[in-house]
N, C-alpha and C positions, 0 to 999 in steps of 0.2 A: 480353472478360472477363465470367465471370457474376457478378451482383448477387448480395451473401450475406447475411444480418444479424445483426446485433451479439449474440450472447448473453451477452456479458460482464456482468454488473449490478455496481454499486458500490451500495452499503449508502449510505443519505445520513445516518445516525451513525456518528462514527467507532472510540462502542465498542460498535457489532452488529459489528464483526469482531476475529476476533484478528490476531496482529501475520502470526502463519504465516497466515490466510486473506487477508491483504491483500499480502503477498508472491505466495502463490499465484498470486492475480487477475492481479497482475503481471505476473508470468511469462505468465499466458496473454496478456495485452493486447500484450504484446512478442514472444510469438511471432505473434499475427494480424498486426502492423502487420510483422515480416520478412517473412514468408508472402507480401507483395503481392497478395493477394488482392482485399484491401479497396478499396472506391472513393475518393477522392481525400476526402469527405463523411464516408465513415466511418471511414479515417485519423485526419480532425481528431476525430472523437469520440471516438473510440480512447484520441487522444493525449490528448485532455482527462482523461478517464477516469483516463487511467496518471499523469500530474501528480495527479490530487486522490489517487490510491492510494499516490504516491508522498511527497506531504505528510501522509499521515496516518500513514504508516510512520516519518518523521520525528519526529513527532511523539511517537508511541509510545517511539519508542528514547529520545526525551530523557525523557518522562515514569521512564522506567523507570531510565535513569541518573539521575538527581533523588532517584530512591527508594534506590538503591544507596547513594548518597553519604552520603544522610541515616542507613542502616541501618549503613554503614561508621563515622562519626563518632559515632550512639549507641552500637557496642561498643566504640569508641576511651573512652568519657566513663564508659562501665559495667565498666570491666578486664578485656574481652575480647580 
């Protein structure tokens, strides 16, 4: 099997990306690691990668429901 290399980059802040660039990434780091292309080496990077992409999408989704809630209960409190 031929050696290939990672061009995948993850951003090491997690608001240089948006939530769709970090889904994107995603998607790509999941299709290299189906693909079996990868070396055993860069699998594990791979998967590193798609874990920290995948807590920061996490992340993102609670920050944004936090904000919902809060913008739902100030038109609850303003008579909307």
């Amino acid at each position: 099997m031929k050696e290939t290399e990672i061009n995948i980059q993850v951003a090491p802040e997690e608001d240089q990306l948006t939530i769709e660039e970090a889904f994107l990434q995603l998607e790509q780091l999941v299709a290299r690691l189906e693909g079996g292309e990868a070396s055993l080496e860069q699998s594990f990077v791979l998967y590193q990668q798609g874990m920290k992409l995948a807590q920061m999408c996490g992340q993102k989704i609670d920050r944004i429901e936090k904000q919902l809630i809060m913008v739902g209960e100030s038109e609850e409190t303003n008579g909307f």
